[in-house]
Each structure stands twice: as C-alpha cells, then as structure tokens.
MIDOSE-1310 file (N, C-alpha, C; in nm, 2 decimals, decimal comma, always signed):
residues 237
xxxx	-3,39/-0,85/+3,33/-3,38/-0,89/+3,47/-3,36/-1,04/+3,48; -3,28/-1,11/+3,60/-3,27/-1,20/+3,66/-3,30/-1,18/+3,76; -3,32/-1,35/+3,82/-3,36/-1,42/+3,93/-3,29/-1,58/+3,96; -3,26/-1,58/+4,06/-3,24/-1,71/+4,10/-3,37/-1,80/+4,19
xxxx	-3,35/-1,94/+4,16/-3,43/-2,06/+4,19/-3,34/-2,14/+4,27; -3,40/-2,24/+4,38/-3,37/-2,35/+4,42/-3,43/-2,43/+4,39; -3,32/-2,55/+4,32/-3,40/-2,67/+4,28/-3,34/-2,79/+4,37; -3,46/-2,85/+4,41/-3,46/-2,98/+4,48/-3,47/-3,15/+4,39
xxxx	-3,35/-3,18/+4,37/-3,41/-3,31/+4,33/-3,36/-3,45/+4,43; -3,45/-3,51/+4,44/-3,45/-3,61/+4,55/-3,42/-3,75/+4,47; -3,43/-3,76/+4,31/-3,37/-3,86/+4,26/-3,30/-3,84/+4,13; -3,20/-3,93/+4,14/-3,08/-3,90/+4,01/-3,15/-3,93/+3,88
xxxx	-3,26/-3,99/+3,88/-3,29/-4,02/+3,73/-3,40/-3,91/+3,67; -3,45/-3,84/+3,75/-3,54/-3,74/+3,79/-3,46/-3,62/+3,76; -3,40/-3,57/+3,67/-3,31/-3,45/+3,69/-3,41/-3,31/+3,65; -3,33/-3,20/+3,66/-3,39/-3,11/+3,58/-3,42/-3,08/+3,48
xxxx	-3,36/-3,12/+3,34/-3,38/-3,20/+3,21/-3,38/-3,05/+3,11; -3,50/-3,05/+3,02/-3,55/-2,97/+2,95/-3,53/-2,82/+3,08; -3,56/-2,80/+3,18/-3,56/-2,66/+3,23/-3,46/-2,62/+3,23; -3,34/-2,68/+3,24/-3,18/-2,68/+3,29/-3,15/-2,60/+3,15
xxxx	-3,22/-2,62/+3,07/-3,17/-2,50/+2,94/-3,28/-2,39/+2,93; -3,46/-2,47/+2,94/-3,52/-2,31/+2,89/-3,49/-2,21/+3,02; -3,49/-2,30/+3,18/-3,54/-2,15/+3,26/-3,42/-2,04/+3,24; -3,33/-2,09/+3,23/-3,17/-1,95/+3,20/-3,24/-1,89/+3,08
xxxx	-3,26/-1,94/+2,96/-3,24/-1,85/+2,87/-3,38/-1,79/+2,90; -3,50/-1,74/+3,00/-3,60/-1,66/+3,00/-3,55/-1,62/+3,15; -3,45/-1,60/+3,18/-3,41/-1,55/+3,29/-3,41/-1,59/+3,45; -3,41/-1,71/+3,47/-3,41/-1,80/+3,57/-3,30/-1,86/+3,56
xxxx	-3,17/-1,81/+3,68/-3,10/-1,94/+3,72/-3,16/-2,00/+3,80; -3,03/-2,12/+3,79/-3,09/-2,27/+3,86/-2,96/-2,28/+4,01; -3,00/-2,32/+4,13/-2,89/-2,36/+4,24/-2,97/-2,49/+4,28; -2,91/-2,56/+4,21/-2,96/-2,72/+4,19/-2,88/-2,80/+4,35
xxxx	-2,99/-2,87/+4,40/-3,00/-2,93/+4,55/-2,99/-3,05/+4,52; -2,91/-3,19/+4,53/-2,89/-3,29/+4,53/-2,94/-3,33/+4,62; -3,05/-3,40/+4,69/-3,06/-3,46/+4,83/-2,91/-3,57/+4,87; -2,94/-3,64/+4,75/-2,83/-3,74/+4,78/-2,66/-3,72/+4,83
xxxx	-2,64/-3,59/+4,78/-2,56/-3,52/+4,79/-2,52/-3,39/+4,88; -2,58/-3,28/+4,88/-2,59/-3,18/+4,90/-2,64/-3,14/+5,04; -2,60/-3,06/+5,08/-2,69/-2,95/+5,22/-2,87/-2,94/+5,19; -2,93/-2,97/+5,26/-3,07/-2,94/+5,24/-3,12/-2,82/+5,32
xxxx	-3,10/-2,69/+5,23/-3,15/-2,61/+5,32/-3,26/-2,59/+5,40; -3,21/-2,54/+5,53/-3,29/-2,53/+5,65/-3,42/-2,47/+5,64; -3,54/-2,50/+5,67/-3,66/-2,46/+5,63/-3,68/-2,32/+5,78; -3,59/-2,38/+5,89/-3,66/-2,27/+5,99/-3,53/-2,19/+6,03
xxxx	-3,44/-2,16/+5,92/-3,33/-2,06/+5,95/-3,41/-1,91/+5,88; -3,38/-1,86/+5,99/-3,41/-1,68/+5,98/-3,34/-1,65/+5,85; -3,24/-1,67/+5,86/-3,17/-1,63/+5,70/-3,20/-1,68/+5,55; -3,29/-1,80/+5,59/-3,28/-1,91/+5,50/-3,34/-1,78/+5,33
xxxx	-3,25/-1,88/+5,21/-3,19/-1,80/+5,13/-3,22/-1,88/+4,99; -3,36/-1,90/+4,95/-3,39/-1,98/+4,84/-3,44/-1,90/+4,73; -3,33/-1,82/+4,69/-3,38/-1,73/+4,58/-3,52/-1,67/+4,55; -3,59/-1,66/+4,42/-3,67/-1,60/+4,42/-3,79/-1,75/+4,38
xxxx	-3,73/-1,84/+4,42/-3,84/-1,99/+4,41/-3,80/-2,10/+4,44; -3,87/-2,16/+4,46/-3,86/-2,29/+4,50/-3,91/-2,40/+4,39; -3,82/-2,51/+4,33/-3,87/-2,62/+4,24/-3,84/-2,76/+4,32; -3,92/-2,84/+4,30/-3,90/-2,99/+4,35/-3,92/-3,12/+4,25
xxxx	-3,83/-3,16/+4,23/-3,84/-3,27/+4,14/-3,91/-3,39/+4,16; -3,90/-3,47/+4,10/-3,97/-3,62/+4,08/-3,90/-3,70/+4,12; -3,92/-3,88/+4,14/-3,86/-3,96/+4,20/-3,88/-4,07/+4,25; -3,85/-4,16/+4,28/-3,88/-4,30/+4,31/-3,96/-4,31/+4,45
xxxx	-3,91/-4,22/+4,49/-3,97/-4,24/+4,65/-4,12/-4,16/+4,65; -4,17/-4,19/+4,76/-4,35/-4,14/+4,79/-4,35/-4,03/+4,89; -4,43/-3,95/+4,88/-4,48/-3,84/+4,94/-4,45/-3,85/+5,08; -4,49/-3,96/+5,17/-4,47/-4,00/+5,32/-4,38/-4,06/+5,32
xxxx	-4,26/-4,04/+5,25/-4,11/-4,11/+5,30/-4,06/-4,05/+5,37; -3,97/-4,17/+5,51/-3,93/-4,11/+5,58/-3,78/-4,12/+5,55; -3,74/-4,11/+5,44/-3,57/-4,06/+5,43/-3,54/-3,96/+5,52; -3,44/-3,93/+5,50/-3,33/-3,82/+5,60/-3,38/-3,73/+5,53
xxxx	-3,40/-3,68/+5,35/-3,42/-3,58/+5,31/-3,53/-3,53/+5,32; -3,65/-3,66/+5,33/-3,78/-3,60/+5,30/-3,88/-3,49/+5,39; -3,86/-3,46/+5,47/-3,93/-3,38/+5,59/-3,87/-3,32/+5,58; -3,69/-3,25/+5,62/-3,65/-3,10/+5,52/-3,70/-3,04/+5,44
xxxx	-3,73/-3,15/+5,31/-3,78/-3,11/+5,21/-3,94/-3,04/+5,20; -4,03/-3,12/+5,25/-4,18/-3,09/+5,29/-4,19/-2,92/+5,35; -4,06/-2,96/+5,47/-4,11/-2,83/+5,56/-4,05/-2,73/+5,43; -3,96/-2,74/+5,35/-3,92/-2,66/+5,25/-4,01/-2,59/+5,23
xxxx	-4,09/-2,68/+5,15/-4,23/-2,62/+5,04/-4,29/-2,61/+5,17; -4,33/-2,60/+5,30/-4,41/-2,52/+5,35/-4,39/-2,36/+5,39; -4,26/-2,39/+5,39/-4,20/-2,26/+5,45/-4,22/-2,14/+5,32; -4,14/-2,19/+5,19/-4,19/-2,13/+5,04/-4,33/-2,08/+4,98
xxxx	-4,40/-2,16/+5,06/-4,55/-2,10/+5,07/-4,60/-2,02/+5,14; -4,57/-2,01/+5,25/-4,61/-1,92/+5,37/-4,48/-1,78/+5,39; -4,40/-1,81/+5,26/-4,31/-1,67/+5,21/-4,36/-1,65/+5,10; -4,48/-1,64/+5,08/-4,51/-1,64/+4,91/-4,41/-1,66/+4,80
xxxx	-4,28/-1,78/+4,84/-4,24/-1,76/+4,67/-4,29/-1,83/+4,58; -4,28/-1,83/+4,48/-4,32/-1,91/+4,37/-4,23/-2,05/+4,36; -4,39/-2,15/+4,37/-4,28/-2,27/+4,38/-4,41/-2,41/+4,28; -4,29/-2,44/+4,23/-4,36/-2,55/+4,14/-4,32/-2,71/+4,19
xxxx	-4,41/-2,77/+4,24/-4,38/-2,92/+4,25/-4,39/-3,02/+4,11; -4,31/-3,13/+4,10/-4,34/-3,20/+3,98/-4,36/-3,31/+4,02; -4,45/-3,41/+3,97/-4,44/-3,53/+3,97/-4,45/-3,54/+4,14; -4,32/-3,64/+4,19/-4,33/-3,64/+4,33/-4,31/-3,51/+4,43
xxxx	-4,26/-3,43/+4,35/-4,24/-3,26/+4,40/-4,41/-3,22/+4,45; -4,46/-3,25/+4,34/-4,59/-3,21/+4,37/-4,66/-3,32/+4,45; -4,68/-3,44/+4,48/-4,72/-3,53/+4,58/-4,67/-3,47/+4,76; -4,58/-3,41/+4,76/-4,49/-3,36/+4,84/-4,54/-3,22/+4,84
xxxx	-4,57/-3,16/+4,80/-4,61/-3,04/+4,81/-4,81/-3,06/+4,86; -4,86/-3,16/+4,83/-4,98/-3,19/+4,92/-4,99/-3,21/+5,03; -4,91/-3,32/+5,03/-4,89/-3,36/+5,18/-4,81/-3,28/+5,28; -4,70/-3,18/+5,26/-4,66/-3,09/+5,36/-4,80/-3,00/+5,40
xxxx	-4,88/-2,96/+5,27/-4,99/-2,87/+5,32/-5,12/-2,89/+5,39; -5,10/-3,05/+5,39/-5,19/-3,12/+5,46/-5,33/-3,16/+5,38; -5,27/-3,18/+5,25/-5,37/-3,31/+5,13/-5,31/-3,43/+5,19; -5,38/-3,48/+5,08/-5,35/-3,64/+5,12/-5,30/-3,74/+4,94
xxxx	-5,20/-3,84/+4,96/-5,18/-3,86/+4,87/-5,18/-4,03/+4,87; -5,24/-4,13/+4,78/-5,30/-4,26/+4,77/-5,14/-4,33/+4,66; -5,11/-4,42/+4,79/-4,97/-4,49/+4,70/-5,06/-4,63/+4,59; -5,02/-4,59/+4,52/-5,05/-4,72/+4,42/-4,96/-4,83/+4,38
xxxx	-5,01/-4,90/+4,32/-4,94/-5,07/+4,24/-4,86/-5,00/+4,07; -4,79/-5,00/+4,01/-4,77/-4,98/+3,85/-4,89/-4,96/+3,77; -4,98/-5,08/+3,79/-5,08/-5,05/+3,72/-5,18/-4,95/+3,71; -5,12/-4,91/+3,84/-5,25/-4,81/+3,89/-5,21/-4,67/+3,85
xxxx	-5,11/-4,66/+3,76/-5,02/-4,51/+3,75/-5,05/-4,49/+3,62; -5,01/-4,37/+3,55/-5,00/-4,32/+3,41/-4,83/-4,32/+3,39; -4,83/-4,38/+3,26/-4,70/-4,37/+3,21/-4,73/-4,35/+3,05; -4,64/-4,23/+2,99/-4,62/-4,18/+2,84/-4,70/-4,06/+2,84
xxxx	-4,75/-4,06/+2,67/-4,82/-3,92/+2,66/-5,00/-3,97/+2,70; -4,99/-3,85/+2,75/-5,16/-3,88/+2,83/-5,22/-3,72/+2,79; -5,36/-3,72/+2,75/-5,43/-3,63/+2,77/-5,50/-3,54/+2,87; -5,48/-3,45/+2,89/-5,53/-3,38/+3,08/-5,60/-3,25/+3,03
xxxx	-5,75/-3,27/+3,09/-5,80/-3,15/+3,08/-5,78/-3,04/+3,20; -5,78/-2,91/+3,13/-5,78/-2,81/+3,20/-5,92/-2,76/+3,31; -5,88/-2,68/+3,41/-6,06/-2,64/+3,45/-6,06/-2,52/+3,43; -6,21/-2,46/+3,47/-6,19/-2,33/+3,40/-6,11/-2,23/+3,54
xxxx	-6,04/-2,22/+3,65/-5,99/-2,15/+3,72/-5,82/-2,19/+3,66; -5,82/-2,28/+3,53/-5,67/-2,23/+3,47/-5,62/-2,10/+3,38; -5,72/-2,08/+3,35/-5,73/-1,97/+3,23/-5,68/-1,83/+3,35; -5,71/-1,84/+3,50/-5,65/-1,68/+3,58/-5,52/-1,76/+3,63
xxxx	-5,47/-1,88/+3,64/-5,30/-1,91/+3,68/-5,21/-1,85/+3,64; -5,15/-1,79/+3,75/-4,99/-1,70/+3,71/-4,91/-1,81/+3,64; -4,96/-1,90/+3,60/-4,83/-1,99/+3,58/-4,92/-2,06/+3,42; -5,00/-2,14/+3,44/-5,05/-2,22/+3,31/-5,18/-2,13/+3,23
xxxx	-5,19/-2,00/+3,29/-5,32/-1,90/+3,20/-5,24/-1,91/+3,06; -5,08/-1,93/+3,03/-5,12/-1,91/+2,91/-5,14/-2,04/+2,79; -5,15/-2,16/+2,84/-5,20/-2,27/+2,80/-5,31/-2,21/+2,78; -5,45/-2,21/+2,86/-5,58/-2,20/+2,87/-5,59/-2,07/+2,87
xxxx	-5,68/-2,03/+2,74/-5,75/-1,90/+2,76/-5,85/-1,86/+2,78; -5,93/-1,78/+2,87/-6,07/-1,74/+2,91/-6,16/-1,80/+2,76; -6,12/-1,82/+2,64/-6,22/-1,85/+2,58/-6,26/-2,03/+2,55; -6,16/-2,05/+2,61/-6,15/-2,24/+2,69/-6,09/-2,29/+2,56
xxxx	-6,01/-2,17/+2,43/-5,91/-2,26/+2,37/-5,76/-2,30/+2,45; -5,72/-2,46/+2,40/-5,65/-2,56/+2,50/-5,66/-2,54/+2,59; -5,79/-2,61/+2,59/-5,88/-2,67/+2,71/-5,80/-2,80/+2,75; -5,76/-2,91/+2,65/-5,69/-3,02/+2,63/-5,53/-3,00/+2,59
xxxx	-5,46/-3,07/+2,67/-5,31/-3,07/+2,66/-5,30/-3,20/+2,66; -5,15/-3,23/+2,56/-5,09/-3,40/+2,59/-4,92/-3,38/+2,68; -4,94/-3,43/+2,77/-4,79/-3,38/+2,89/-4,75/-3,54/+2,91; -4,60/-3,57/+2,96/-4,52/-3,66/+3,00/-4,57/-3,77/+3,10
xxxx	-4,62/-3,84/+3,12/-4,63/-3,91/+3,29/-4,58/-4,01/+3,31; -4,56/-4,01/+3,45/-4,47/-4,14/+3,51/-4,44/-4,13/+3,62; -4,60/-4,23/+3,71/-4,64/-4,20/+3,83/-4,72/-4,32/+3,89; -4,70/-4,38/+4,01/-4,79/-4,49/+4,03/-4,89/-4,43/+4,12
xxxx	-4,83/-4,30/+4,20/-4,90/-4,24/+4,30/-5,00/-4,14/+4,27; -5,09/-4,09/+4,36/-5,18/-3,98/+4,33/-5,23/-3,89/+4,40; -5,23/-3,78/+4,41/-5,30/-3,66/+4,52/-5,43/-3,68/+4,55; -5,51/-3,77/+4,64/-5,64/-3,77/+4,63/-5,73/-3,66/+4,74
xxxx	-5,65/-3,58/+4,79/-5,73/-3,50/+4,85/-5,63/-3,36/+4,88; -5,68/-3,26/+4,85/-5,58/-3,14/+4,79/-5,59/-3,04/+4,91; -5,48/-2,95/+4,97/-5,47/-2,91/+5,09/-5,60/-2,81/+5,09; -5,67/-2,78/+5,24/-5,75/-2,66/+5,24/-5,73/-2,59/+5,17
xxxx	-5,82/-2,52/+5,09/-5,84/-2,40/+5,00/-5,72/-2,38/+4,87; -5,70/-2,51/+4,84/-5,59/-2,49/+4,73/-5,77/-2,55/+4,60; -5,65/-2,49/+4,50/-5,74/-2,54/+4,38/-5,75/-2,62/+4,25; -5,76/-2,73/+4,20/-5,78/-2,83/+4,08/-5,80/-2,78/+3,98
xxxx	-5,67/-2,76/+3,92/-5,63/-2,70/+3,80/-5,66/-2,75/+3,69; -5,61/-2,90/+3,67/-5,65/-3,00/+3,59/-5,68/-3,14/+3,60; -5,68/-3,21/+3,52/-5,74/-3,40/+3,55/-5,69/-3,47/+3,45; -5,65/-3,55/+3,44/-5,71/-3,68/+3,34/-5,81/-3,81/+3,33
xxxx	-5,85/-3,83/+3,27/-5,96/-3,96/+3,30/-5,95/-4,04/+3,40; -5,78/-4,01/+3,48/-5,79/-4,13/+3,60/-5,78/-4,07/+3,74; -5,74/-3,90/+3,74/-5,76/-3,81/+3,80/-5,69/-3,72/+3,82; -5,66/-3,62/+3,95/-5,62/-3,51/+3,95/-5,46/-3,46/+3,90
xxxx	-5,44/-3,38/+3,82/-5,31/-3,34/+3,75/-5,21/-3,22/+3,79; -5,31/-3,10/+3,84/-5,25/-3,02/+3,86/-5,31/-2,95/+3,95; -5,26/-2,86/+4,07/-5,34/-2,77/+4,18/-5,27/-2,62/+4,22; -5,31/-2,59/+4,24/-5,29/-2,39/+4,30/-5,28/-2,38/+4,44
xxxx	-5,18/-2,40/+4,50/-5,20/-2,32/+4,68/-5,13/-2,22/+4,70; -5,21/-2,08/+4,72/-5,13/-1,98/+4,76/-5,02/-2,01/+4,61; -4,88/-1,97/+4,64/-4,75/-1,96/+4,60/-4,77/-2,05/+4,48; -4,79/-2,17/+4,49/-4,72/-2,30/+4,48/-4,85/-2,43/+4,35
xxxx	-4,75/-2,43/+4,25/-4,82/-2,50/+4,20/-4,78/-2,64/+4,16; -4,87/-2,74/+4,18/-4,82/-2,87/+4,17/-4,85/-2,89/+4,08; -4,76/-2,99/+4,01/-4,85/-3,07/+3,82/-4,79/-3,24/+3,89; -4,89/-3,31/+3,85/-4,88/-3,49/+3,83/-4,79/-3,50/+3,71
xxxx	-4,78/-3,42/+3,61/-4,68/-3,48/+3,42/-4,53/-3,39/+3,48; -4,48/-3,45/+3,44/-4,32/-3,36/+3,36/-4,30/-3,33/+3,27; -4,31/-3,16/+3,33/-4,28/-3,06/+3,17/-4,15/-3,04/+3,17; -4,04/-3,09/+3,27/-3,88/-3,08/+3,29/-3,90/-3,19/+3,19
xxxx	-3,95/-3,34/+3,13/-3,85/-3,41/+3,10/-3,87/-3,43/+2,95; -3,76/-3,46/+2,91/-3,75/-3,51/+2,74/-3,82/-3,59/+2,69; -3,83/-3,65/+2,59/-3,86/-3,78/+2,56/-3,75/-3,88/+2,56; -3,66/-3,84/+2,57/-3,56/-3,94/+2,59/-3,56/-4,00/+2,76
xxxx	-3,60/-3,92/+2,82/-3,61/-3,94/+2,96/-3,66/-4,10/+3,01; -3,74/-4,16/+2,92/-3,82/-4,24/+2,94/-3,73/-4,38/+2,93; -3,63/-4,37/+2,93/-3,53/-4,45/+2,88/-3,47/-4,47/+3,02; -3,46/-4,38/+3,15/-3,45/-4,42/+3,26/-3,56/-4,43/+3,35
xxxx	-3,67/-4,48/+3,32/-3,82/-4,49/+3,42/-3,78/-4,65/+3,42; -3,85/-4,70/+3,60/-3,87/-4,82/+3,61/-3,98/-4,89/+3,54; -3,97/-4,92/+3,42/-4,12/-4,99/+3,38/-4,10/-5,08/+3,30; -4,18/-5,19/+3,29/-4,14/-5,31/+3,20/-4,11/-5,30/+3,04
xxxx	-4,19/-5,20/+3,01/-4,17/-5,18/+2,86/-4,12/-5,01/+2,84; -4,00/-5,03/+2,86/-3,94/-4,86/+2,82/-3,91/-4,84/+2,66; -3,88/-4,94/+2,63/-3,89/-4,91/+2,45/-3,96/-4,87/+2,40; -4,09/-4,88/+2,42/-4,22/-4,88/+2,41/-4,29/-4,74/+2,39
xxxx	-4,25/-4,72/+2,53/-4,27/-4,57/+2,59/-4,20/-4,45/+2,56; -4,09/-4,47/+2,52/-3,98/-4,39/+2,47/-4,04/-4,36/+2,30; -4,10/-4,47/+2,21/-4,13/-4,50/+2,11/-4,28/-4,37/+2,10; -4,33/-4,42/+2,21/-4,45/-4,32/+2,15/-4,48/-4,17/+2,27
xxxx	-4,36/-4,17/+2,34/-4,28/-4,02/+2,40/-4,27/-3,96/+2,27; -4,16/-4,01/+2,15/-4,07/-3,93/+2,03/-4,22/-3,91/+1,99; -4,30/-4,00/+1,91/-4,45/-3,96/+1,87/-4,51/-3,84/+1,89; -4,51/-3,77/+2,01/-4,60/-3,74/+2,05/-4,52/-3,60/+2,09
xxxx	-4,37/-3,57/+2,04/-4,27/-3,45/+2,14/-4,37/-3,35/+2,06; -4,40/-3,28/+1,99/-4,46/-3,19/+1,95/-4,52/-3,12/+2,02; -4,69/-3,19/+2,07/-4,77/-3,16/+2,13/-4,71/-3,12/+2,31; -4,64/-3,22/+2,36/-4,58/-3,23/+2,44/-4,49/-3,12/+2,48
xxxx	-4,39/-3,08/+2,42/-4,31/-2,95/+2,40/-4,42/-2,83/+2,41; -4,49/-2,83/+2,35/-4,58/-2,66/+2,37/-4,63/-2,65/+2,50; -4,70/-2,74/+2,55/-4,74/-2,77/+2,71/-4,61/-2,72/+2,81; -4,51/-2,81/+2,75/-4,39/-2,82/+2,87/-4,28/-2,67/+2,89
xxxx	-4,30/-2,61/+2,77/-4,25/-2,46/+2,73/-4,34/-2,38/+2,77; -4,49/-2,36/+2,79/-4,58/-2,29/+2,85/-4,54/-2,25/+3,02; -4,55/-2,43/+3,09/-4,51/-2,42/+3,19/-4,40/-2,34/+3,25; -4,31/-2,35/+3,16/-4,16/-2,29/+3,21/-4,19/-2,15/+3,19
xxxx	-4,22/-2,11/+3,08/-4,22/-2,01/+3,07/-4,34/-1,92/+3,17; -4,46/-1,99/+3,23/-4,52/-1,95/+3,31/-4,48/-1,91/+3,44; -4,37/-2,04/+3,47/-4,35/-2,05/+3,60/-4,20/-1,86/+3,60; -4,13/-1,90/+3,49/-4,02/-1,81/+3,48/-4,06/-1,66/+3,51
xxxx	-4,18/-1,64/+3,43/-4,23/-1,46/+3,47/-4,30/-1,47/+3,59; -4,33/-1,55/+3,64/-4,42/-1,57/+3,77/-4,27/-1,55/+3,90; -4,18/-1,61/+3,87/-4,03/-1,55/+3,96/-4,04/-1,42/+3,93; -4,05/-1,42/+3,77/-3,93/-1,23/+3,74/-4,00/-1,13/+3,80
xxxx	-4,20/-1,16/+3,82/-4,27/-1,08/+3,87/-4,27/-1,04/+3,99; -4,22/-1,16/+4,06/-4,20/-1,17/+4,21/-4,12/-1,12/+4,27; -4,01/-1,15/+4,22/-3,85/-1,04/+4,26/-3,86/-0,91/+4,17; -3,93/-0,87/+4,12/-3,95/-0,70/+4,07/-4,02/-0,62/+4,18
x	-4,11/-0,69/+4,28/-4,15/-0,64/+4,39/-4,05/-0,60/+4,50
C-alpha cells in the first residue's frame, strides 16, 4: 500500500533531507510545498486535498510570524487536526503547530537554544504513541534518545489536552494533540545539514553531528518510520 503526504517547508535551508528518501521507500510519497514558492493550500476549501498527512518543516522564522505564508500555514495544521490526519511538526513545524492550537511558544536569544547532538528523555505516555512507541517500550527500554537540534525558540505551554512526550534538561521536546505530533530535534536532517545553520561555530557542530550519526540515525528512522505506518493506517480506513 501507498499514501501520499503534504509537505510544508517554510525555509530553504530547512529541507526535507533524510525523509525525502526513507518516507518513499516505507511507502509515503512526498507533494513538497515551498512557501517561498508554491500555492499554499487553502485550509478552508471544502475540497482541500492534503493526502493522507500533513508535515511542516523547520526554519528561521518564529511561530507568531506574520509572513504571507505563516497563518495559511497554522490554519493548515488546524484544519489537519480537526480532520484527524496524521501530522508531524518539526522544529519550527512544531512551534507552529502549538500555537495554531493555542499553546504558547517563548522566542529566545542563541544562547538560549540547543544546537547539535542533545540527550531527550522520553515520558512514560511515549511507550502508547502511534508514532514514537517504537523508540520507548512499556518496559522504559530507550527511555533516553540523542536527536539533532537547532532552535533558539521553545513551546512553553502546550495546547489544551495535548500531551508531553518528551524533554531535555532545558525543556519540552516533543507533544501529542489529537492527530498531530510535534518534536523540538530534527529527525529529517543529516549531519551534514549543520553546515547550513546560522551559528557561530558550524564546524564545530557538524564535527560532533558526524560523532554522534549513529545514535542519532536510530531515533530519526524510528520517527519516520512511526510517522509512515501511522499514514498507511490511516488511509487503510
């Protein structure tokens, strides 16, 4: 079986990366949305036609931007939610996917952000996620994951009745509403990726990204692969 996805990316250096190869080969195409470029599909057309999911990428810009794209975008992931599809925010995807549902999200300074490989614990309502149960198992083995980051911003208050999947020491990483799961890391991006982030020391970070692909890769293949049967389940209905 296949399924198709819409993917939203709102910045060029932000691409779809690593998914752009696994979600095809576990049966997810991709109908990749350029904001900068592209049509932004309409959030309140009767027809409106976003495959069997919705993805949103990462990006320079903040959750409350008021670009041309960004409020299409928001009401997107509202409308994806309240159609139950399955939809994964990343990085800014997921800051964006708080704030349409009415969290709240705290802009920060550089310093104030995670950047490279970072450790993030799991909670125990990851182990029933359609999407990262198979990271975390009911028996709380990989409890602890090391994932991508590269973020100044933060979700500090998570929409009504959604739920806090994971954390890191500086806080929340990943949440559950209805449909739609947001992650703070990027399991889309490479380690090479790090080579186009605004940060003073990208050598640096790229240096101990390669260090660390191992760990990183199992996490970021979980996700896809979580998110991918979490479509094929959805469109089998």
């Amino acid at each position: 079986m296949h399924a198709r996805v819409t993917v939203i990316q709102p910045d060029p250096t932000s691409p779809i990366d690593l998914f752009g190869e696994w979600l095809p080969e576990l049966g997810v195409q991709i109908d990749l949305v350029d904001v900068n470029k592209d049509r932004i599909p309409n959030a309140d057309a009767k027809d409106l036609d976003l495959g069997a999911g919705l993805i949103v990428l990462g990006g320079k810009s903040n959750a409350y931007s008021t670009a041309p794209w960004a409020e299409p975008v928001r009401a997107l992931l509202r409308r994806a939610v309240a159609d139950e599809l399955p939809t994964l925010g990343i990085c800014l995807g997921h800051q964006l996917l708080a704030v349409a549902l009415g969290g709240e999200v705290s802009l920060g300074e550089p310093e104030s952000g995670e950047f490279g490989p970072t450790t993030i614990e799991w909670s125990d309502a990851a182990h029933s996620d359609p999407v990262v149960a198979g990271i975390v198992s009911a028996d709380g083995a990989g409890r602890t994951s090391v994932v991508t980051q590269n973020h100044n911003d933060w979700v500090t208050a998570l929409p009504e009745g959604a739920t806090e999947l994971a954390h890191s020491d500086r806080g929340l990483q990943a949440f559950r509403a209805g449909s739609a799961l947001g992650v703070q890391f990027h399991p889309e991006g490479s380690p090479a990726s790090a080579r186009d982030w605004q940060h003073r020391d990208r050598e640096a970070l790229t240096l101990a990204l390669h260090a660390a692909t191992e760990p990183i890769l199992v996490t970021a293949r979980a996700v896809a692969k979580g998110y991918a049967n979490q479509v094929l389940d959805t469109h089998k209905k």
